[in-house]
C-alpha positions as CSV (number, residue, x, y, z in Angstrom):
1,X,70.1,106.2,102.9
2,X,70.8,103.8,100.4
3,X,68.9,100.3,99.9
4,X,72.0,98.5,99.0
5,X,72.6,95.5,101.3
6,X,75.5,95.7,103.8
7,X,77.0,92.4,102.2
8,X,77.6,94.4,99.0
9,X,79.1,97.3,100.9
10,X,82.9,98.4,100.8
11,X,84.4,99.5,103.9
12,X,84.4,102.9,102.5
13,X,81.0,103.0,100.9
14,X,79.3,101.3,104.5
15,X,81.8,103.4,106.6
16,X,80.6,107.0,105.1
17,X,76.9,106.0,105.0
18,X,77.3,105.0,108.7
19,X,78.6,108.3,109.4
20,X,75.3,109.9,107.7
21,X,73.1,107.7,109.8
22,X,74.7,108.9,113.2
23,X,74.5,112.5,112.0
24,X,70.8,111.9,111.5
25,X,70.3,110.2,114.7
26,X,71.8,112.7,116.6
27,X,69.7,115.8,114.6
28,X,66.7,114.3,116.6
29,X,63.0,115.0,115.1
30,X,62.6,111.4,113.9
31,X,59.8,109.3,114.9
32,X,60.2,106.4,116.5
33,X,59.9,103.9,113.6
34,X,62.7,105.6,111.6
35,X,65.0,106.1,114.4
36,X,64.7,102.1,114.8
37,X,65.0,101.8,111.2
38,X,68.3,104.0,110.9
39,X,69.7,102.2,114.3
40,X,69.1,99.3,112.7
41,X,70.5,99.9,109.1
42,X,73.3,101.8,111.8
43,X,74.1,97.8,113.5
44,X,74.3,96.3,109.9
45,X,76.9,99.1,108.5
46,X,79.1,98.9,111.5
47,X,78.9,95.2,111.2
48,X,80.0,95.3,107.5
49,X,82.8,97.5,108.8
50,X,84.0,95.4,111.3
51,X,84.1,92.2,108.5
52,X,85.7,94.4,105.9
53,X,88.6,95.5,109.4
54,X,88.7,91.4,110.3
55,X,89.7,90.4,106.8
56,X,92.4,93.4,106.1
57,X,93.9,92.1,109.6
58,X,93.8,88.9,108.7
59,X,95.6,89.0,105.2
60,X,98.4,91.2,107.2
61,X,99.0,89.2,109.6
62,X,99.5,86.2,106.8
63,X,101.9,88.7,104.5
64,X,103.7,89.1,108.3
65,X,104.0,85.3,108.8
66,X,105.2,84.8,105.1
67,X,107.7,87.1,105.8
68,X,109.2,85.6,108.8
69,X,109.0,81.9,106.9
70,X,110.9,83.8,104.3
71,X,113.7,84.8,106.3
C-alpha cells in the first residue's frame, strides 16, 4: 500500500489502490491490526473518491447551466 496521503490522491490513483486493499481484505490471513489499518486506509480512499466524483459532478452540472444561459 502506498503512504501517500488520500488528499494528494487522483481518482484514479486512490480508486485502483482501493481495489488492492479490498482484494487483500477479502484474501483473509491478516491480523487484526492490519485488517483495521487497511479498512481504515480503505474509508480514506473511498472518501477521496467520492470528493474527486462530487467535484466532476459539480463542474458538469455548471458547463450544463452555462449552456442553457447560452441559449
Amino acid at each position: 500500500m502506498s503512504d501517500t496521503p488520500t488528499t494528494e490522491l487522483g481518482y484514479e490513483a486512490a480508486r485502483d489502490e482501493l481495489l488492492d486493499v479490498v482484494r487483500l481484505l477479502e484474501q483473509g490471513g491478516l491480523d487484526l491490526d492490519a485488517s483495521l489499518a487497511l479498512w481504515e486506509r480503505g474509508e480514506a480512499l473511498a472518501t477521496r473518491c467520492e470528493e474527486h466524483l462530487a467535484g466532476a459532478r459539480t463542474r458538469i452540472e455548471k458547463a450544463l447551466s452555462s449552456d442553457e444561459d447560452a441559449d
